[in-house]
N, C-alpha and C positions, 0 to 999 in steps of 0.2 A: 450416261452420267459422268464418266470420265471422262471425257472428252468434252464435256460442258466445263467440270473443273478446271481443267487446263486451261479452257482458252479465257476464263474467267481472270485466271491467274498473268497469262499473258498479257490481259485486256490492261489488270491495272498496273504492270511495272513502266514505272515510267521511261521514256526515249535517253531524258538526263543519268538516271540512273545505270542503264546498261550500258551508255558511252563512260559514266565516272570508272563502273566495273572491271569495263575492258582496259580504260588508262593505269587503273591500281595493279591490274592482273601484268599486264606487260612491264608498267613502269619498276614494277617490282623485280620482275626477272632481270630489265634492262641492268639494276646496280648490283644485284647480286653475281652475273655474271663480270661486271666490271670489276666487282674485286676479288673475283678470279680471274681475273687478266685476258678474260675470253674475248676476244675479237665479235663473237655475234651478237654480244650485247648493245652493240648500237643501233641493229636495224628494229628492236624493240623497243630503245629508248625513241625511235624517227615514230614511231607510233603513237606510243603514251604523249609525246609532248604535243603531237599534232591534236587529239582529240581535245587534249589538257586545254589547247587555245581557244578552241572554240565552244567550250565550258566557261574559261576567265569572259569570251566575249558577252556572253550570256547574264554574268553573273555582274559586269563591272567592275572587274580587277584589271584595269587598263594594262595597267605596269607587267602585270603577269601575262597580260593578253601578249603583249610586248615581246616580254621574253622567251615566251614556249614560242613567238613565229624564229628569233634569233638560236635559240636552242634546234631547231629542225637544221639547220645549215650547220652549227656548230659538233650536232650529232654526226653530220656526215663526215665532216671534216675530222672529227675525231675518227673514224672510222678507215679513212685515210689512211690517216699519222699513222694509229695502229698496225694499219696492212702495210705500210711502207718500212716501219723502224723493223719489223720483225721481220722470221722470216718459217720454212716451214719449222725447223728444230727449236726455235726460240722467240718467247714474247718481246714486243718492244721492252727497252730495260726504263727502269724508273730511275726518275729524278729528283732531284732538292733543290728547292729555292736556297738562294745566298739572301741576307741580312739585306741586299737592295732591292730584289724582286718581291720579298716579304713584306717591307714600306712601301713599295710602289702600289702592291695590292690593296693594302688596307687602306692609301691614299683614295686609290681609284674608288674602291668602294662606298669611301664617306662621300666623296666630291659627287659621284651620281647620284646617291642615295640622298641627298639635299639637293642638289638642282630637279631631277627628277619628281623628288614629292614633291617640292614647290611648284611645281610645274603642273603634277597634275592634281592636287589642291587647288589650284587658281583658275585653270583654264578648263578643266573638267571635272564632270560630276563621279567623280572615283571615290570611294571608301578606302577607309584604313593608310591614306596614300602613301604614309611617310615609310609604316610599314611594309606594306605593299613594294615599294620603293627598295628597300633594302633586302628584302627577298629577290628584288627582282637584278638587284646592283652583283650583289652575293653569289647570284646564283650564276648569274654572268662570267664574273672571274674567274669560281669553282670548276665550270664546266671547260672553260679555257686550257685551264691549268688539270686536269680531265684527261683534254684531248691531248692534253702535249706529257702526258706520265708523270708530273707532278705530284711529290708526295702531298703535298699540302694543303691541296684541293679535298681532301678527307675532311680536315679540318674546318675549313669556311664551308662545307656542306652542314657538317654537325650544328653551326651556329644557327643557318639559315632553317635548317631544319626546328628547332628549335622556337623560330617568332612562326614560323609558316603555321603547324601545328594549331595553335589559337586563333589567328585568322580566318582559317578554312574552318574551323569550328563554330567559329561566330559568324559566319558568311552562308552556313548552315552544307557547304561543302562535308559531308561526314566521311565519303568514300576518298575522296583526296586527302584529307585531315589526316583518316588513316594510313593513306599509302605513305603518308610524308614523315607519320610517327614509323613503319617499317621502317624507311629511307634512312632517317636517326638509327636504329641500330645496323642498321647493314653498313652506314659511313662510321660508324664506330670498328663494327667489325673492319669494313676495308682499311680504315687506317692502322689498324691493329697488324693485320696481313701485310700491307703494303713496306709497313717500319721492316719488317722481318725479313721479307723478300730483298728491299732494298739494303738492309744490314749484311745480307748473305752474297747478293752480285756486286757489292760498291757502288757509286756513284761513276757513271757513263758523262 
């Protein structure tokens, strides 16, 4: 009888669901350890975004499909930076945007986030595009700015966080929706940390 249970229960979790699982489980670790400045938090961010992508394929969130394949290279390469700026006694040090890197971002991010949903409004059968768009603009620069110890990359998470949340809700995504509402407070928490850390070593 218990062994009939079980594989009853097995029978009906669905395939989508124990890949959204495993991408919440790790994506979750992945920022948590980011903002504590742990270096192994990328090879669980190469995880979650990998599975993430072939969830958006699924789903037709093109734009997002788009960015978790950009995000797998971007992971590694923050991975990199990290292993390279630091060394064993100390973390890479963090950084501050200046007043022109901080216009160039929010530049970049409007300019793709309209070319992009236009784009894929017009020429593809994509939902939510514009949105979709700017999650996917956002999360772009964020992660950039990520790999390279950026304080301010806390912040364009918090926003992106923020539209992502309702999308994945309405997309009926609920394990994503939620890892994205953690994601919101753990980039609240990191930039909270990161101000402090960065307040206490200066600007490198």
């Amino acid at each position: 009888m218990v062994i009939k249970i079980k594989a009853f229960f097995l029978e009906d979790i669905q395939p989508q669901l124990i890949l959204e699982i495993i991408a919440t489980l790790s994506g979750i670790l992945c920022v948590y350890l980011q903002t504590k400045e742990k270096i192994m938090a990328w090879p669980f961010g190469i995880l979650s975004v990998s599975i993430s992508a072939f969830l958006f394929y699924q789903t037709k969130l093109y734009s997002d499909l788009l960015l978790h394949v950009v995000y797998i290279f971007l992971n590694i390469y923050g991975w990199y930076v990290w292993f390279m700026e630091g060394d064993d006694n100390t973390d890479a040090p963090i950084h501050q945007l200046k007043s022109k890197g901080i216009f160039l971002a929010i530049g970049l991010i409007l300019v793709v986030t309209t070319g992009l949903g236009y784009f894929m409004g017009t020429f593809t059968d994509a939902d939510l595009y514009y949105f979709d768009a700017f999650t996917t603009s956002g999360s772009l620069v964020a992660q950039y700015l990520l790999a390279k110890k950026y304080l301010q990359n806390w912040i364009i998470w918090i926003v992106v966080d923020l539209i992502a949340v309702p999308v994945y809700l309405y997309k009926g995504l609920y394990f994503i929706a939620f890892l994205f509402f953690v994601y919101l407070i753990l980039c609240i928490k990191g930039w909270l940390d990161w101000r402090r850390n960065y307040r206490i070593q200066g600007d490198n």
